[in-house]
SENU-379159 format. One record per residue (C-alpha): x, y, z. Coordinates in pm, whole numbers. Example, Ala and Ser with C-alpha at 12.3 -4.5 7.8 and 13.67 -1.06 7.14 Angstrom:
BEGIN
<rec <1230; -450; 780>>
<rec <1367; -106; 714>>
This chain:
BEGIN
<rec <-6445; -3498; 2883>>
<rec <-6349; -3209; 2654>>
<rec <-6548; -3103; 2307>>
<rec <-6194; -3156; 2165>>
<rec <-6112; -3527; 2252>>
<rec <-6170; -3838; 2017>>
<rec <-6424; -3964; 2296>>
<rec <-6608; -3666; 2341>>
<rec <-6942; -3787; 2073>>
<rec <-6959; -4045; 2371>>
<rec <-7186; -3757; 2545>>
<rec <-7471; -3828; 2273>>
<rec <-7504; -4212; 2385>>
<rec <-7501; -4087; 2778>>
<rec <-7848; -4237; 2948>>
<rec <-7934; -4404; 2696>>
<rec <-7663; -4690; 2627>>
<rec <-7428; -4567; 2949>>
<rec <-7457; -4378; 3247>>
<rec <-7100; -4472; 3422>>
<rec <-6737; -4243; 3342>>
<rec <-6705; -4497; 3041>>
<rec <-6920; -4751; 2878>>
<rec <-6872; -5105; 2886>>
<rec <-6774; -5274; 2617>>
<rec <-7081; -5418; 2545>>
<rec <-7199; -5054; 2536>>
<rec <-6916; -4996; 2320>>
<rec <-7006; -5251; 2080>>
<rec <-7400; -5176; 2060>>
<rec <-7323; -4769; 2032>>
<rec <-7129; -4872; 1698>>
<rec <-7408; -5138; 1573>>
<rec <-7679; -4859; 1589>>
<rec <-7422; -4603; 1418>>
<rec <-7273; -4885; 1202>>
<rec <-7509; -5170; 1123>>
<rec <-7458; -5205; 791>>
<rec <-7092; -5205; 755>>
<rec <-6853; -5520; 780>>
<rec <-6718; -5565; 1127>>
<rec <-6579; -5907; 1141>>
<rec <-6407; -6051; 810>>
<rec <-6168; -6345; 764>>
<rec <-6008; -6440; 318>>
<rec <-5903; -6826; 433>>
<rec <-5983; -7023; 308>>
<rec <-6288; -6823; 198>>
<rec <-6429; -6480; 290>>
<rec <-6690; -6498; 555>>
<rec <-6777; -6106; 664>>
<rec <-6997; -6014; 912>>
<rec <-7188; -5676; 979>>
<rec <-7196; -5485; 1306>>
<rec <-7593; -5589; 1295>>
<rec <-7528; -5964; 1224>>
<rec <-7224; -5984; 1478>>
<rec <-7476; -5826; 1759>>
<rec <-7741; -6069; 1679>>
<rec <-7509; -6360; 1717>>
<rec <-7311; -6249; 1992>>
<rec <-7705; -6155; 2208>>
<rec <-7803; -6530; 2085>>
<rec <-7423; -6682; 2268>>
<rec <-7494; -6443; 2534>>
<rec <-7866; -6582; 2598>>
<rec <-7723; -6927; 2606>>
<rec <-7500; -6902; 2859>>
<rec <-7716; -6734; 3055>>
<rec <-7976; -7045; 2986>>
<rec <-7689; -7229; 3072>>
<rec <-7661; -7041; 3439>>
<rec <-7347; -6884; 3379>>
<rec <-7395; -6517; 3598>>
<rec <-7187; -6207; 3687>>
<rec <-6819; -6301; 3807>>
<rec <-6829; -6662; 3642>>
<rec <-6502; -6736; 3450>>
<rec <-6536; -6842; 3112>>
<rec <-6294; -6953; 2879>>
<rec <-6181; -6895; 2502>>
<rec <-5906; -7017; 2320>>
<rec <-5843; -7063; 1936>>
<rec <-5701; -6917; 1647>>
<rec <-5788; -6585; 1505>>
<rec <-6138; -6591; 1358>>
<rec <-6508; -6391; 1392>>
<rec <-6596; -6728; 1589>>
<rec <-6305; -6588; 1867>>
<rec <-6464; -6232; 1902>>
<rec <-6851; -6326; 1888>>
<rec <-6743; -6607; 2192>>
<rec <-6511; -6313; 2369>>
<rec <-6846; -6037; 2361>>
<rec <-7089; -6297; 2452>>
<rec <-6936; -6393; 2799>>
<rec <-6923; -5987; 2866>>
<rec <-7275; -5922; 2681>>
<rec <-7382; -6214; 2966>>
<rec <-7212; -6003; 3216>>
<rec <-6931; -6244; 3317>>
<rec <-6553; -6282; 3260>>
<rec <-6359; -6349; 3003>>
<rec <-6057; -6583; 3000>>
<rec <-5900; -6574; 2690>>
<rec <-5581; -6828; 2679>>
<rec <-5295; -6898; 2418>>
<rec <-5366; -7143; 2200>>
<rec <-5047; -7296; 2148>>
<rec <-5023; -7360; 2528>>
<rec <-4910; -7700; 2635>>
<rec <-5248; -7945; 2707>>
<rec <-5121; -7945; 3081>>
<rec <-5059; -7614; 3084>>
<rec <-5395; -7518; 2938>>
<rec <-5580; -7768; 3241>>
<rec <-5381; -7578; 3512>>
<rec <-5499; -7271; 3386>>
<rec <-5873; -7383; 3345>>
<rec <-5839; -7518; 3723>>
<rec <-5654; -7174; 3860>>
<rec <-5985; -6943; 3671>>
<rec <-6239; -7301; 3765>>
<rec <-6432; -7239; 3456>>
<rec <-6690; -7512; 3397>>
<rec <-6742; -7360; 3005>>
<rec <-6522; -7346; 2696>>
<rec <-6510; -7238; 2355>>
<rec <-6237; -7360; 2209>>
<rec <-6069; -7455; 1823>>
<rec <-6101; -7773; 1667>>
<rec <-5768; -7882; 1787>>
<rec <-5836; -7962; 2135>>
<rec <-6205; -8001; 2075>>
<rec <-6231; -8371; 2108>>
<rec <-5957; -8396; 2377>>
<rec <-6182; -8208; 2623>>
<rec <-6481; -8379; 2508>>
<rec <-6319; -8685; 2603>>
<rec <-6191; -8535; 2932>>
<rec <-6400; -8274; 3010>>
<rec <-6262; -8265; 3408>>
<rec <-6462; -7970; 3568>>
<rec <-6602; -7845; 3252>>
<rec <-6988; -7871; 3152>>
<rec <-6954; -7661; 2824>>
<rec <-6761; -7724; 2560>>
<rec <-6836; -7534; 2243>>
<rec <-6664; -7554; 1920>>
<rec <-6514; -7263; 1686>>
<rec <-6503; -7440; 1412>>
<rec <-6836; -7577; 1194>>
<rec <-6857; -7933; 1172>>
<rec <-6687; -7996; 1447>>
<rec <-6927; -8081; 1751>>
<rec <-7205; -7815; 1910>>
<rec <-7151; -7486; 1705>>
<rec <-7075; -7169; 1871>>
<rec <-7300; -6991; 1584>>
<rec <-7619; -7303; 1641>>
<rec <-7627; -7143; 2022>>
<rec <-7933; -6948; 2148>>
<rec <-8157; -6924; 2460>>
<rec <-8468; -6787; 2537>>
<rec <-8522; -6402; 2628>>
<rec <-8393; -6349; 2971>>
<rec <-8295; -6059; 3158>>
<rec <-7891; -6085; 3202>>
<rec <-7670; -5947; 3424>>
<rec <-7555; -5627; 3328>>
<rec <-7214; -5562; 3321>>
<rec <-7088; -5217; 3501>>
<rec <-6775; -5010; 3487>>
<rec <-6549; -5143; 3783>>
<rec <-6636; -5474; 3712>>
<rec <-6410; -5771; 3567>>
<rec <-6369; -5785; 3202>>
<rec <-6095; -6037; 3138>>
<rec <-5859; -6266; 3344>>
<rec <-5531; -6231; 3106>>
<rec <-5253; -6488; 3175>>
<rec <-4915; -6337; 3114>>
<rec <-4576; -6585; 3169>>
<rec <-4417; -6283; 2916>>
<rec <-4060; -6417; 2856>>
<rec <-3997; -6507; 3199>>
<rec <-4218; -6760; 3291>>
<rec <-4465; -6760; 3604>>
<rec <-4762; -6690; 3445>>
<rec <-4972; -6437; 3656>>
<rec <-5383; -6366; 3605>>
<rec <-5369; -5977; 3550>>
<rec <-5687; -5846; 3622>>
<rec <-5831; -5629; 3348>>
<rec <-6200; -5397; 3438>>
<rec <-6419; -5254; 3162>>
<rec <-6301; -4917; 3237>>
<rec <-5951; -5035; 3174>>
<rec <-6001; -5167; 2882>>
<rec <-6263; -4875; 2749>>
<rec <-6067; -4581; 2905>>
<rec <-5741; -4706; 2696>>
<rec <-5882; -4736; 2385>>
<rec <-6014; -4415; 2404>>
<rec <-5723; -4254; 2533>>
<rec <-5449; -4404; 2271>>
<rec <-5705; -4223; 2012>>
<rec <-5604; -3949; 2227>>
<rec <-5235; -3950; 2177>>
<rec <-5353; -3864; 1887>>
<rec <-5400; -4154; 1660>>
<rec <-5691; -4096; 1451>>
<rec <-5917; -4363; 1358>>
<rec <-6224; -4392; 1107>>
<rec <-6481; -4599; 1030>>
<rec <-6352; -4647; 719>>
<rec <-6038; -4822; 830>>
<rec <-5981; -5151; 766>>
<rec <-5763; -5329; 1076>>
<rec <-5536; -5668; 1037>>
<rec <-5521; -5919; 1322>>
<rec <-5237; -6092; 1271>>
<rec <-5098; -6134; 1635>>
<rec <-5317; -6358; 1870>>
<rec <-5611; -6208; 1996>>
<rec <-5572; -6361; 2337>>
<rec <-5240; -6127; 2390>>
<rec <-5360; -5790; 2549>>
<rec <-5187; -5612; 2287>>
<rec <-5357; -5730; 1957>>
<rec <-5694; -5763; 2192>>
<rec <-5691; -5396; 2279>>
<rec <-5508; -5215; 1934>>
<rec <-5700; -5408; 1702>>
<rec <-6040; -5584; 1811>>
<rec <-6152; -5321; 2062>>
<rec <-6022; -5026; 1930>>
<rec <-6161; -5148; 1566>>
<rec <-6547; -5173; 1746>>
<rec <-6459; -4853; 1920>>
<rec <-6503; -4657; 1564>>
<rec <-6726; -4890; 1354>>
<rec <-6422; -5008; 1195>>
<rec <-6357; -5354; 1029>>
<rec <-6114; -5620; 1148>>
<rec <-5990; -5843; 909>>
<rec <-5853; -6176; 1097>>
<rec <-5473; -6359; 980>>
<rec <-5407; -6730; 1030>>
<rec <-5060; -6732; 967>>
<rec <-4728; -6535; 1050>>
<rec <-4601; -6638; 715>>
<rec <-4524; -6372; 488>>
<rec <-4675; -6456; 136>>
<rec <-5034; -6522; 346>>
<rec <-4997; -6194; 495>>
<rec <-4887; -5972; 142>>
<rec <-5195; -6209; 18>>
<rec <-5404; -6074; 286>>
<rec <-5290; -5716; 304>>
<rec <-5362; -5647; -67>>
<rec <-5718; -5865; -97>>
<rec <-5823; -5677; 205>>
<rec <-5691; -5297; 143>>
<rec <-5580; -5326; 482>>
<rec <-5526; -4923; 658>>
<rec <-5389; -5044; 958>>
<rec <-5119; -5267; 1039>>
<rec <-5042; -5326; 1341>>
<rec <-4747; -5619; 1444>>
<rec <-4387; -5689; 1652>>
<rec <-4085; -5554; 1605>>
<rec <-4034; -5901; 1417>>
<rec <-4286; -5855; 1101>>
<rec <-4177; -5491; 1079>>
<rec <-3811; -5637; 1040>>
<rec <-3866; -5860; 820>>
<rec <-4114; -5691; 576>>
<rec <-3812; -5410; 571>>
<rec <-3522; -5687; 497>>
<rec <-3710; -5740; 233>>
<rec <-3801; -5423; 44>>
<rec <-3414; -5380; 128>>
<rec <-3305; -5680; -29>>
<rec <-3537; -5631; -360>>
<rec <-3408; -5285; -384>>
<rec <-3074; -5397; -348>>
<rec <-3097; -5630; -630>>
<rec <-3176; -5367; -868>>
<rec <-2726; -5292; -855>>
<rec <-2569; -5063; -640>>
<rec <-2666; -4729; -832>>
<rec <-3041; -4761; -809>>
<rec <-3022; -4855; -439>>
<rec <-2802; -4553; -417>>
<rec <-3016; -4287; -527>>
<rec <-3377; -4436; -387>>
<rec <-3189; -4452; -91>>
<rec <-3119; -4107; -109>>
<rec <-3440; -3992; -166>>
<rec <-3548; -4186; 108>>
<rec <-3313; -3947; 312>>
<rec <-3478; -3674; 145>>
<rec <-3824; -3788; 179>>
<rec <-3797; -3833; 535>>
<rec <-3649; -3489; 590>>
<rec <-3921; -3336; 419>>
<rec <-4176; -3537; 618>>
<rec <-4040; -3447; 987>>
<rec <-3924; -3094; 925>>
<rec <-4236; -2943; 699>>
<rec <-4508; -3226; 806>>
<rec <-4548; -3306; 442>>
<rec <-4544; -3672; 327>>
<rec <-4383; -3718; -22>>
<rec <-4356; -4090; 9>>
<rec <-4610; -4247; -77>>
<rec <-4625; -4117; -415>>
<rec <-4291; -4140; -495>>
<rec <-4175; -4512; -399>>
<rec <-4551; -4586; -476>>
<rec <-4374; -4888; -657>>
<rec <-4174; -5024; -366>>
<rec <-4528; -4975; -155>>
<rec <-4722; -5167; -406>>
<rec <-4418; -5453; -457>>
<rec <-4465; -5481; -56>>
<rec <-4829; -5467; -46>>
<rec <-4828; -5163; 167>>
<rec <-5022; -4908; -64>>
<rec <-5340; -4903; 90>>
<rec <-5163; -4937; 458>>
<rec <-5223; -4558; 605>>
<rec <-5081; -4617; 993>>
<rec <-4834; -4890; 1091>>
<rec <-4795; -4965; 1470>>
<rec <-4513; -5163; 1615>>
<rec <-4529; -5293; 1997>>
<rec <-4476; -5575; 2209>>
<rec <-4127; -5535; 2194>>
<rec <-3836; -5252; 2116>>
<rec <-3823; -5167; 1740>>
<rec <-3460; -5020; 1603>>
<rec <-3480; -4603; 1523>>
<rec <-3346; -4752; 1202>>
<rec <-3612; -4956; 1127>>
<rec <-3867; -4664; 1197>>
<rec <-3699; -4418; 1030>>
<rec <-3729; -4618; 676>>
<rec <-4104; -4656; 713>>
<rec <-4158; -4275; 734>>
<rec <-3911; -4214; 521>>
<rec <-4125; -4412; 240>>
<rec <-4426; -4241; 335>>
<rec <-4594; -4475; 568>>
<rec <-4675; -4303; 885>>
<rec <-4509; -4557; 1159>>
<rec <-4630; -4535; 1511>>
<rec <-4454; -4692; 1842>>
<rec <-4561; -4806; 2114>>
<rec <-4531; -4888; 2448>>
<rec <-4721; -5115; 2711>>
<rec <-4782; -5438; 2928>>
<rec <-5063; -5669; 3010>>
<rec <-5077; -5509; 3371>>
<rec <-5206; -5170; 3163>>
<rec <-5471; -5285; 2937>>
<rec <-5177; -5244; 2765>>
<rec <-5104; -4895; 2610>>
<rec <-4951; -4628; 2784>>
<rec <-4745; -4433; 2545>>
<rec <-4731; -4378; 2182>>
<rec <-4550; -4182; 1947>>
<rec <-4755; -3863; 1782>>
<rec <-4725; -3900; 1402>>
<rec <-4647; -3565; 1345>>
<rec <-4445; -3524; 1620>>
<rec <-4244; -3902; 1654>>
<rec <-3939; -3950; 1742>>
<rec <-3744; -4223; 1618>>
<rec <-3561; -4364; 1918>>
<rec <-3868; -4284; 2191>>
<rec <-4185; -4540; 2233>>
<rec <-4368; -4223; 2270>>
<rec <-4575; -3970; 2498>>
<rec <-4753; -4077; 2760>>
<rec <-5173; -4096; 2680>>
<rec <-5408; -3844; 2819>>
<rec <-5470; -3964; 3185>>
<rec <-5155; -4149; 3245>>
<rec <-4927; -4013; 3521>>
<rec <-4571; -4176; 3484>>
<rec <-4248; -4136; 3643>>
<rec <-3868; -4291; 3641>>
<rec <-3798; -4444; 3992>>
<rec <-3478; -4419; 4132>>
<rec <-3298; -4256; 3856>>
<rec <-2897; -4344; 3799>>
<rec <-2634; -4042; 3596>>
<rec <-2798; -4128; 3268>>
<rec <-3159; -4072; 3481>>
<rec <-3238; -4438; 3392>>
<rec <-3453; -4580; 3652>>
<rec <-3742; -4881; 3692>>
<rec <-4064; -4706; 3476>>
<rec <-4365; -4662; 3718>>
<rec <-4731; -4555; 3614>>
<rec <-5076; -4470; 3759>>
<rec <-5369; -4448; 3496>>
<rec <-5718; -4591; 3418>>
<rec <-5628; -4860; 3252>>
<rec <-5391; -4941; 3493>>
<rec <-5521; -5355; 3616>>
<rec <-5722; -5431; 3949>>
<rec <-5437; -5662; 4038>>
<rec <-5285; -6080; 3992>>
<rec <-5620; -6285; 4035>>
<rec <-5623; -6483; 4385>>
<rec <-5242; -6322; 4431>>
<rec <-5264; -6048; 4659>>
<rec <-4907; -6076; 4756>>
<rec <-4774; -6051; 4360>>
<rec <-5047; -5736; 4352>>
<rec <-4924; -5600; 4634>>
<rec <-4518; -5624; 4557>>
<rec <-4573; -5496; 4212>>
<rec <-4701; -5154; 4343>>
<rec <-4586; -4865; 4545>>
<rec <-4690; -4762; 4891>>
<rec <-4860; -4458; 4670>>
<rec <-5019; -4654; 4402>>
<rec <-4846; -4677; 4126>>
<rec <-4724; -4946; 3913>>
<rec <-4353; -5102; 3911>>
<rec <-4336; -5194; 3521>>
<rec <-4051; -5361; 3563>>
<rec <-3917; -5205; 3216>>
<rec <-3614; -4970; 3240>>
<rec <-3598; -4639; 3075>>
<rec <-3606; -4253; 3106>>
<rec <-3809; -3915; 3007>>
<rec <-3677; -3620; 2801>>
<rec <-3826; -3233; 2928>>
<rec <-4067; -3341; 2639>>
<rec <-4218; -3648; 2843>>
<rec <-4091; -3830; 2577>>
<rec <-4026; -4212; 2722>>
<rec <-3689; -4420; 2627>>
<rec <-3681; -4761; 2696>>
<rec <-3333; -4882; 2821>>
<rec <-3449; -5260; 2893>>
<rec <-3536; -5525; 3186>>
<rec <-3496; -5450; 3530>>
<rec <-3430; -5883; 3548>>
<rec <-3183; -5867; 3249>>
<rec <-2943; -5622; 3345>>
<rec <-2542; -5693; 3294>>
<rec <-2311; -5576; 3570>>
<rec <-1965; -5523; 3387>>
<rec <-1612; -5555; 3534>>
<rec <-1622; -5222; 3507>>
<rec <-1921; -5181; 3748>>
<rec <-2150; -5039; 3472>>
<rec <-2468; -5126; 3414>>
<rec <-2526; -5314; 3014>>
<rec <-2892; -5332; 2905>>
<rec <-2904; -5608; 2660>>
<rec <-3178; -5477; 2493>>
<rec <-3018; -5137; 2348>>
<rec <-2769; -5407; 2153>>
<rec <-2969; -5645; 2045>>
<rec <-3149; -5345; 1836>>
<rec <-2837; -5308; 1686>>
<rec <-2872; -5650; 1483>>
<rec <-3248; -5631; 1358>>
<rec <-3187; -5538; 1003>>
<rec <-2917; -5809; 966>>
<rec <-3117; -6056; 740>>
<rec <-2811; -6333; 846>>
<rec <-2965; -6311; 1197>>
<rec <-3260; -6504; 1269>>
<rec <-3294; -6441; 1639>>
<rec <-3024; -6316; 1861>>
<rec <-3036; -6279; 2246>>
<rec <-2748; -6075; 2441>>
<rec <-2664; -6188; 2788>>
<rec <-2401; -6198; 3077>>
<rec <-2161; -6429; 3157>>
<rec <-1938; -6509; 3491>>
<rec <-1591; -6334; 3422>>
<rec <-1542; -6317; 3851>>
<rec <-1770; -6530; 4029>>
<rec <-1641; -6345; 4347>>
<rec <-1655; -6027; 4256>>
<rec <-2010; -6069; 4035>>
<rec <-1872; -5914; 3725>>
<rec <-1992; -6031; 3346>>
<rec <-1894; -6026; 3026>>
<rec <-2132; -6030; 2784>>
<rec <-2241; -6290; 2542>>
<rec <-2447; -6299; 2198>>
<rec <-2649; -6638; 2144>>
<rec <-2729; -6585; 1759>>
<rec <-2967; -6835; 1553>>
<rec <-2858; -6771; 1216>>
<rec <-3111; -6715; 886>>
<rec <-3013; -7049; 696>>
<rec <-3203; -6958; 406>>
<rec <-3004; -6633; 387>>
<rec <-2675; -6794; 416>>
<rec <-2635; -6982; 137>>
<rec <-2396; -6951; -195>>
<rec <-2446; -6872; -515>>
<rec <-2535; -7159; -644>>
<rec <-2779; -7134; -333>>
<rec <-2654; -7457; -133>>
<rec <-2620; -7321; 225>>
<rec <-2265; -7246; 406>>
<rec <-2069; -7472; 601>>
<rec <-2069; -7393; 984>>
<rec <-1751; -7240; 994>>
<rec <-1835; -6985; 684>>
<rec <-2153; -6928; 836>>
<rec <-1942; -6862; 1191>>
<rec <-1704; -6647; 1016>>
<rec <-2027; -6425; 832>>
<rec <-2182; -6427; 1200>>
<rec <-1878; -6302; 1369>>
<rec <-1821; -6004; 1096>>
<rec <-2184; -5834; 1155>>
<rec <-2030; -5875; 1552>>
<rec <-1758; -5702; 1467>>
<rec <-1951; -5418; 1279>>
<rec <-2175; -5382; 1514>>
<rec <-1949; -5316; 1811>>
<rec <-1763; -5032; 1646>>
<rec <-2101; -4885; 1714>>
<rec <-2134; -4989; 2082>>
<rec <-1950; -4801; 2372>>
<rec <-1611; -4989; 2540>>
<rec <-1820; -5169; 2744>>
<rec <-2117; -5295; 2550>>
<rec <-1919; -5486; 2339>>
<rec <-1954; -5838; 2293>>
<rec <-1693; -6073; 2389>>
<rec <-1809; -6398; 2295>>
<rec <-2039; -6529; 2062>>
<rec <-2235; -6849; 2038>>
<rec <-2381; -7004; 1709>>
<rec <-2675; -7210; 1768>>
<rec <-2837; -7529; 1603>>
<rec <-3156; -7468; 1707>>
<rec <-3413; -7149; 1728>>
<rec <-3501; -7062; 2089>>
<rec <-3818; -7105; 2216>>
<rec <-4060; -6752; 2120>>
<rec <-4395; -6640; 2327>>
<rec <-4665; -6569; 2079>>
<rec <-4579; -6234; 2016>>
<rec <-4231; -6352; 1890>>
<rec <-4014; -6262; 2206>>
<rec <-3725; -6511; 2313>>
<rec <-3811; -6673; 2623>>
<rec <-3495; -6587; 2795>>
<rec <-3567; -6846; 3099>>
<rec <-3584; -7138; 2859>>
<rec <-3209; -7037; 2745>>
């Protein structure tokens, strides 16, 4: 570990709080209580704000860890937690490792079945768990002996738990962390294996990329901690530095401008999804100031980005400090997209008003970062470099050099719990990991995501149409509320498609002036223009040839991504 790196002050904590390549993240946490004691760690502002310091979080999360140790819970046990966002979720999610076993941490918004199949697959006989399905397991309890509650008030405490001194299992390095169940968009859910030292080694190494974080910064968890993406670049990298994590309820987006203004939030991390719609509507206010002002802050956007890529200078923030403050994003100092594509577009107008935008690119199966884009260095249609440590390559590469992604790494997962065939089909006879994500690498080892290996359009033509490059197209479209591209059968013999746009329109854009909404054919017609527009910008054939309005949203995962098997 080089003098240089982010991780290199781990040396000072060596024998004495670690001895292994990386610490635990019970090491982790307990390096940045004795360096951080006194400073907030875990903060929620609904309906009131509760904030706890590094020193009171360790003494809580110790007192969970001695109870279910009391409790007989030992290294390798499964134990499960599931509820909203709240400093209740993370004390229950360090306990279990502080106790040396692993964590399960499920959706809460799963189905009640779907939640009892998953309790059965992990058999964990303890639960912490929200106040909505509280009394339902108390009532049923099946194979569980534990059930602790999130929420005060509401049955046996998770914060009224202790146990008497004991000496726990210690976790080490290679062992299990967390048991993460991933159906992603496509169903299936799988148990992807996640160590310490894949969890450790990538939050250290995204710092790496470089993204530099202080203990000053102030992090917002707005996405579901149970999703490997907000667990990793928000809760763990937040104890990695001594930082504070201030926990969202709700994706709604006067709660969150609420939230990110009481809280002085510095990093905001979310999907492609918030980022779109936070820019629709800066767009839309800026818009409504007549065509001349939009005109020349739009032009000095231009300018203001140019000046920010090509001398490393960042005018933006002081001179749309207005438009930042209107949109709650003054204090914000790094925004980071993931869990899905983001449009260059999109990107481009966050730099361009001064906000340093960073984007990503990961999966469950890899802890889940593996690239990121340098802020200094970005590049607006690339998820980024590849972190310190990672060793990627495209398999299989076609004429544009677009082949399946695959990656070797440290944070790279042990495998599918109790599915050794899945493990074993998902890498290659040399090790490395299928992503299943297409893409390809510039002579910079700059990534470019192309789409799904599963969602691929064959064309009459015989060329290959990623869905995903066009739906980017739409994403600052306020009309559209959620579109999803997709093939259809033009020769069932010969296995051509055609390709098809499902569109959800924004009803409470599409309204008149006198703001009562359109009729379904003017709302067809408005639909079918932004088509048009948009396939003057796609080659011959990406174009879409039919379009279907529908009456109902499609079904989202958590991290707002269409389930495209429930279509």
């Amino acid at each position: 570990m080089s003098g240089t790196t982010p991780w290199a002050f781990l040396e000072e904590y060596r024998g004495k709080y670690f001895t292994g390549s990386w610490p635990t993240l019970p090491e982790v946490f307990r390096i940045s209580a004795s360096c951080y004691g006194e400073r907030p760690c875990f903060t929620i502002y609904e309906p009131d704000r509760i904030s706890l310091t590094y020193r009171e979080s360790l003494t809580l999360i110790e007192a969970v860890a001695r109870w279910l140790h009391a409790k007989g819970i030992r290294k390798g046990d499964k134990v499960v937690v599931t509820g909203k966002n709240s400093p209740e979720w993370t004390v229950a999610y360090l306990g279990i490792l502080f106790a040396g076993a692993t964590v399960v941490p499920i959706d809460y918004q799963v189905k009640l079945e779907e939640m009892d199949a998953l309790l059965t697959i992990c058999g964990a006989t303890t639960l912490f768990v929200d106040e909505e399905k509280y009394t339902r397991y108390i009532q049923n309890p099946g194979a569980l002996k534990e059930i602790i509650s999130l929420k005060k008030g509401v049955g046996a405490y998770i914060y009224d738990l202790d146990g008497p001194p004991a000496a726990l299992d210690k976790a080490e390095e290679e062992d299990l962390a967390a048991i993460l169940f991933t159906s992603g968009t496509m169903g299936n859910p799988k148990g992807v294996m996640l160590t310490h030292q894949n969890l450790v080694a990538d939050c250290y190494l995204a710092q790496g990329a470089p993204l530099k974080l202080y203990c000053t910064d102030v992090f917002y968890a707005l996405l579901p901690l149970h999703h490997a993406y907000t667990m990793l670049a928000v809760f763990i990298e937040t104890i990695s530095v001594g930082a504070e994590v201030v926990f969202g309820k709700r994706m709604v987006t006067k709660a969150i401008l609420k939230d990110l203004k009481e809280a002085k939030i510095t990093m905001l991390l979310g999907v492609p999804m918030l980022f779109n719609k936070v820019m629709a509507g800066i767009l839309r206010g800026l818009k409504e100031k007549g065509f001349l002002v939009y005109g020349i802050i739009s032009f000095l956007m231009i300018i203001s980005g140019l000046i920010k890529k090509v001398f490393k200078v960042n005018p933006g923030k002081k001179i749309f400090h207005a438009v930042l403050e209107k949109a709650s994003l003054t204090t914000v100092r790094i925004c980071i997209c993931g869990g899905g594509p983001l449009a260059p577009s999109v990107f481009r107008k966050y730099n361009q008003l001064g906000i340093d935008f960073v984007q990503g690119y990961g999966l469950t199966e890899t802890s889940p970062i593996i690239t990121l884009n340098p802020i200094e260095r970005y590049k607006e249609t690339s998820v980024g470099v590849t972190l310190p440590q990672v060793d990627m390559k495209v398999l299989n590469p076609d004429e544009r050099g677009i082949g399946e992604i695959i990656v070797k790494g440290p944070m790279v997962m042990k495998g599918y719990y109790e599915k050794p065939e899945d493990t074993a089909a998902v890498f290659t006879p040399d090790g490395y990991l299928k992503t299943g994500d297409l893409g390809y690498m510039d002579n910079e080892h700059y990534l470019y995501l192309t789409g799904r290996t599963k969602n691929i359009i064959v064309t009459g033509g015989g060329k290959n149409v990623y869905p995903e490059e066009i739906e980017n197209e739409f994403q600052l479209f306020d009309e559209i509320e959620q579109i999803l591209v997709r093939g259809f059968v033009l020769d069932k013999k010969m296995k051509t498609e055609g390709i098809e746009a499902l569109v959800y329109p924004n009803l409470e854009i599409l309204k008149d002036e006198s703001g009562k909404a359109l009729a379904k054919e003017q709302i067809k017609q408005r639909i079918d223009r932004i088509i048009a527009e948009v396939n003057t910008r796609l080659l011959s054939y990406q174009k879409i040839a039919k379009t279907t309005i529908l009456d109902e949203p499609m079904e989202m995962t958590t991290t707002k991504k269409i389930k495209r098997d429930r279509v």
